[in-house]
N, C-alpha and C positions, 0 to 999 in steps of 0.2 A: 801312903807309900809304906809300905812291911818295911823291917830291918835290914832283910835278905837283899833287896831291889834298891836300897837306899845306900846300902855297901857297895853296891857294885856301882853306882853312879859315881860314889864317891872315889875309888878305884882308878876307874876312869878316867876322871877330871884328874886326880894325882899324876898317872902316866901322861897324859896330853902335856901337862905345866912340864914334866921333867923331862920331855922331849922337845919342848921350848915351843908348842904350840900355844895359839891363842884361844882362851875357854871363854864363851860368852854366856851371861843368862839376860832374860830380861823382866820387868816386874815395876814395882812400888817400891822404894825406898821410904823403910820409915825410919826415924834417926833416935836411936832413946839413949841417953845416956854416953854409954861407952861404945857403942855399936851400933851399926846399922842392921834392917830386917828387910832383906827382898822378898817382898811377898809375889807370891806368882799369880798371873793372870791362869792358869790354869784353873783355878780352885776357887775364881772369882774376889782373887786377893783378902781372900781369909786367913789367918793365921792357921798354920800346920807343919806338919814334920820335913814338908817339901821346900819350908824356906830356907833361904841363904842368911847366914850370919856373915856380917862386913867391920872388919875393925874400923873404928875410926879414923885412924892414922894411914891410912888408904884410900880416905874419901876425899 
């Protein structure tokens, strides 16, 4: 995913939460340290620029 496509996702998702929608993704959770990594089944859950960072304090 380019920078350009990956800003506007992000964008997005911003506006939905501040208008008090509910954002879903779905994926693998992997847990390392301080954070969690949703890797997507998109990409055959490889690591890439398309995952989700999850604080842990959320999980």
């Amino acid at each position: 995913m380019d920078a350009s496509r990956r800003q506007l996702v992000l964008d997005l998702v911003h506006s939905h939460l501040a208008e008090g929608r509910i954002v879903s993704v779905e994926g693998i959770l992997e847990i390392t340290g301080a954070q969690g990594i949703l890797c997507s089944p998109y990409f055959n859950f490889k690591p890439g620029v398309a995952d989700v960072l999850v604080p842990v304090s959320i999980l």
